[in-house]
C-alpha positions as CSV (number, residue, x, y, z in Angstrom):
1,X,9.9,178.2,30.8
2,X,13.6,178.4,31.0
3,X,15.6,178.0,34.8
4,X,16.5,181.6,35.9
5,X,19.7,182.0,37.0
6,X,20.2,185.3,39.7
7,X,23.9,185.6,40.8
8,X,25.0,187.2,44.2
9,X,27.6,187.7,46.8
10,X,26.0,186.5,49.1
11,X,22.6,184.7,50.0
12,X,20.0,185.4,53.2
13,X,18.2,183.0,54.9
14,X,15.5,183.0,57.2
15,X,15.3,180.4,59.5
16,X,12.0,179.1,60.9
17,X,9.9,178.5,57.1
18,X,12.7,179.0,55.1
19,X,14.4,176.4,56.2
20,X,12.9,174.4,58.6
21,X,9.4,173.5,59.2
22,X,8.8,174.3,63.7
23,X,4.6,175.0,62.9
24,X,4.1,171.8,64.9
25,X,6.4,173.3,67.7
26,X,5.0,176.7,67.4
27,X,1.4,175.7,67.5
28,X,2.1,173.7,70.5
29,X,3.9,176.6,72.2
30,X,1.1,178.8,72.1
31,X,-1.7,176.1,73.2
32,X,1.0,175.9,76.2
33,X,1.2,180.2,76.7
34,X,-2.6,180.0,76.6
35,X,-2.9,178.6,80.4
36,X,-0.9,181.4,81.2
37,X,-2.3,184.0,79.3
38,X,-6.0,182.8,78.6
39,X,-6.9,186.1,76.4
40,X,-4.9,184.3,73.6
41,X,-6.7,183.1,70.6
42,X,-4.1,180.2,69.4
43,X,-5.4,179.7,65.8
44,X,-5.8,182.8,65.1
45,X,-2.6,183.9,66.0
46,X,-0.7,182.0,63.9
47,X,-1.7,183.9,60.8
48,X,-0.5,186.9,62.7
49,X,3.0,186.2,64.2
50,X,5.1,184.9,61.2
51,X,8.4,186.9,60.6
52,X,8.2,188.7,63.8
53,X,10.3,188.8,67.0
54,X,9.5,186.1,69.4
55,X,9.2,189.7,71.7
56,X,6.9,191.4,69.9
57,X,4.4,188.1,69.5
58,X,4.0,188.0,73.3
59,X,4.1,191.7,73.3
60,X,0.8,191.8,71.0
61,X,-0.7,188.6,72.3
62,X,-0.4,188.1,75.8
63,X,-0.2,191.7,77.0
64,X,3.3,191.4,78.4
65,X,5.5,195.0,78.9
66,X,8.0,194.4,81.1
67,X,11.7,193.9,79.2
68,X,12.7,191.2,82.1
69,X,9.4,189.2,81.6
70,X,9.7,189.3,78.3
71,X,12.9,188.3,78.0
72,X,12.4,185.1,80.1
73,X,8.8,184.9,78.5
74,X,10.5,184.4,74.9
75,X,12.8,181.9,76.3
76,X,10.5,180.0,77.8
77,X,8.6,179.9,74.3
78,X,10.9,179.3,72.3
79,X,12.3,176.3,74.3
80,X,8.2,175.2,74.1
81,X,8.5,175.5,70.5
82,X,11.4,172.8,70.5
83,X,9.5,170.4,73.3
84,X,6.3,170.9,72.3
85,X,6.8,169.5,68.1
86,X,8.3,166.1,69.5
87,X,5.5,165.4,71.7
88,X,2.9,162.8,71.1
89,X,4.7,161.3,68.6
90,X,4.3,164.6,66.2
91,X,6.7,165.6,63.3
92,X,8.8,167.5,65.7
93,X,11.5,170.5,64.0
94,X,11.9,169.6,60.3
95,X,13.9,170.7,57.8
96,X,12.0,171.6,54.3
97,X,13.0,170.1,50.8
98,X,15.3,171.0,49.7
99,X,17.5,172.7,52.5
100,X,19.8,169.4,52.8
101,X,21.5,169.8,49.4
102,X,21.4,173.6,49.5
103,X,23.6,173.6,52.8
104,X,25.9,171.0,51.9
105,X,26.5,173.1,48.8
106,X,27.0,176.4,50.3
107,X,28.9,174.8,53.6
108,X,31.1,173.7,51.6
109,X,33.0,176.2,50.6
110,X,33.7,178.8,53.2
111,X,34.2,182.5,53.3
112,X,35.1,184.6,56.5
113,X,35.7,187.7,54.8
114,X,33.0,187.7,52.9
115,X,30.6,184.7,53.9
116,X,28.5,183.3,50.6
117,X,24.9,183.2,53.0
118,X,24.0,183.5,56.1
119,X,20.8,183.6,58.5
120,X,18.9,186.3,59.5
121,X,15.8,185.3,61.7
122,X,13.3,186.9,64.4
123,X,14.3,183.7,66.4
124,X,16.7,183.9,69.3
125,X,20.9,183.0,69.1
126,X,20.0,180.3,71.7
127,X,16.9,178.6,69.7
128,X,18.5,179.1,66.6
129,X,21.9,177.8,67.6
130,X,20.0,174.5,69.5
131,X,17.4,173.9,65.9
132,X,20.4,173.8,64.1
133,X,22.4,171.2,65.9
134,X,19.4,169.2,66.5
135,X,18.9,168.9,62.8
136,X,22.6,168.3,62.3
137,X,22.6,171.7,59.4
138,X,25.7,173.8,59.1
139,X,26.1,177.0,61.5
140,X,26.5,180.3,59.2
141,X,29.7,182.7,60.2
142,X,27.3,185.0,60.3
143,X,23.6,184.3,62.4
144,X,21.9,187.6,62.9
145,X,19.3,187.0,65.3
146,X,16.6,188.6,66.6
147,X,18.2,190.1,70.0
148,X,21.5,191.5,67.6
149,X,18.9,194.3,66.6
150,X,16.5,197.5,68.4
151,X,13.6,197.0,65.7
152,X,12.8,193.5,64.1
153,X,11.2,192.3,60.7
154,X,9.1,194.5,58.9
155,X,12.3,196.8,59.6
156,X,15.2,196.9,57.5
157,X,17.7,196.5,60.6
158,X,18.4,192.8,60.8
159,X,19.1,192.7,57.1
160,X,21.2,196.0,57.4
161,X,23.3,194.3,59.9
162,X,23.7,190.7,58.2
163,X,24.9,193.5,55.3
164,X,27.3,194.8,57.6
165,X,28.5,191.6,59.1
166,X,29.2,190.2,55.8
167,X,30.8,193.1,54.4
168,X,28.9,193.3,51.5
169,X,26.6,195.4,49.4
170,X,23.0,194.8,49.9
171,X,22.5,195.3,46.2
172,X,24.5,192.3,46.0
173,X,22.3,190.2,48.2
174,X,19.4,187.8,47.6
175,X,17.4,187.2,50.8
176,X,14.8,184.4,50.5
177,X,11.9,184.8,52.6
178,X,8.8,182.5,53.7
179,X,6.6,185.6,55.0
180,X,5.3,189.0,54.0
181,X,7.6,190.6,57.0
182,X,10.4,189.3,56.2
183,X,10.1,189.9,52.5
184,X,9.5,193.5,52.9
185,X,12.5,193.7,55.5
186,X,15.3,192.6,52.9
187,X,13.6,194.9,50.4
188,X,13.7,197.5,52.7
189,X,16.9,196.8,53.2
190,X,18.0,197.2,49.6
191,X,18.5,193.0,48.9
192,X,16.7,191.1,46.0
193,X,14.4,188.9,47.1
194,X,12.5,185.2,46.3
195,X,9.8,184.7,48.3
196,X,8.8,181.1,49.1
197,X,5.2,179.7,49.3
198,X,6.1,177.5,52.4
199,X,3.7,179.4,55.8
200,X,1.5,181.9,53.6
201,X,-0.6,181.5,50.5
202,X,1.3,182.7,47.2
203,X,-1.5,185.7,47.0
204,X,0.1,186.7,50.6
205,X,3.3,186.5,49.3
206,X,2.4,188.5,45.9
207,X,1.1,191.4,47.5
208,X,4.2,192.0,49.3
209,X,6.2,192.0,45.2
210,X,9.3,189.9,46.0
211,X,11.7,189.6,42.8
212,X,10.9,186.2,42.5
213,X,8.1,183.5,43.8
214,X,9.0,179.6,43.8
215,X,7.7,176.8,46.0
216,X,10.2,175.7,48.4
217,X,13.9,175.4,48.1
218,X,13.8,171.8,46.0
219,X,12.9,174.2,43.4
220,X,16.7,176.1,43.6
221,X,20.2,174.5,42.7
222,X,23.3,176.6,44.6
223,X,26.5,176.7,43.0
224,X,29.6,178.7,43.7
225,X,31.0,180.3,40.9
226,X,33.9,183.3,40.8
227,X,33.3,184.5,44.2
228,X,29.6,184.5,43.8
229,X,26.8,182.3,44.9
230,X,24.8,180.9,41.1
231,X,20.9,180.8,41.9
232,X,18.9,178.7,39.7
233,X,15.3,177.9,39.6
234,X,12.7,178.0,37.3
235,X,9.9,180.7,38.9
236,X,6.6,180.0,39.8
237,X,3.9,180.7,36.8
């Protein structure tokens, strides 16, 4: 099969499974909610939470209503997340193959007009921001996180505003995407898509039709050419 080269103005990441690996940190982080909130189930809920708001997680899971609990609830989970994959000598936050040479392509070579990717994520500006510089990867010009929008992944909104931020047409966008909610946000929110098969099976992934369906991004080469960011990968059979 011949590589497949996609071209866009600009590319979408998600964060946590698109490029990093934090199931260590979030698996821990739940086990650690569960003395709190003892009604949750924390293997099963892991099947259940990818691509969503760190919110809406506790919201469904532990019961919580209140905006001020949830607000500190989140934090205090999210900072688990980091804590909780270091301990015991575990793999800790990780990026995932491939994500390396893909940012030190894209980083350098700067747009602040009209950034060439970005990240849009369920994840908080303060995780994100502290996963980031832990791991020593670039920090976008443009980080649309999860508290920059009223309705998270499956909604279009956080896509629509990393649109809007970037100054872009969607139309012109690829987002890539580790889970079924954040796939069918982008394509709600008129962007391309490549779904990777990094947190779900590739028959989860499939059933929510992305453009395209690879591994992981070791499977992609970035290049910047004439204003646009140069895609290439050879598709998953």
């Amino acid at each position: 099969m011949s590589p497949r080269v996609v071209r866009a103005r600009t590319v979408f990441f998600n964060l946590d499974g698109t490029l990093i690996d934090s199931t260590a940190g979030v698996e821990g982080a739940w086990k650690e909610f569960q003395k709190t909130y003892p009604q949750i189930d924390a293997t099963n809920v892991l099947g259940s939470s990818h691509g969503l708001r760190t919110i809406e997680n506790l919201r469904n899971h532990c019961g919580i209503e209140d905006p001020e609990l949830l607000a500190s609830e989140a934090e205090r989970f999210e900072k688990a997340i980091v804590t909780s994959a270091g301990a015991g000598g575990g793999p800790g936050v990780a990026y995932l193959p491939g994500v390396e040479e893909a940012m030190s392509v894209l980083s350098d070579h700067p747009s602040v007009s009209e950034p060439y990717w970005a990240i849009c994520t369920s994840s908080t500006q303060a995780y994100s921001l502290e996963v980031l510089g832990n791991l020593s990867l670039p920090i976008p010009a443009v980080l649309v996180s999860s508290e920059k929008v009223e309705r998270g992944k499956p909604f279009p909104d956080p896509y629509l505003e990393a649109v809007r931020l970037c100054g872009v047409a969607s139309c012109n966008c690829v987002a890539i995407e580790d889970s079924p909610n954040g796939i069918r946000s982008a394509q709600a929110a008129g962007c391309q898509t490549i779904g990777l098969v990094t947190t779900h099976t590739r028959g989860q992934i499939e059933a929510v039709n992305p453009d395209w369906i690879i591994q992981d991004l070791s499977k992609v080469t970035f290049a910047i050419t004439d204003s646009s960011v140069e895609i290439t990968f050879e598709e998953e059979a």
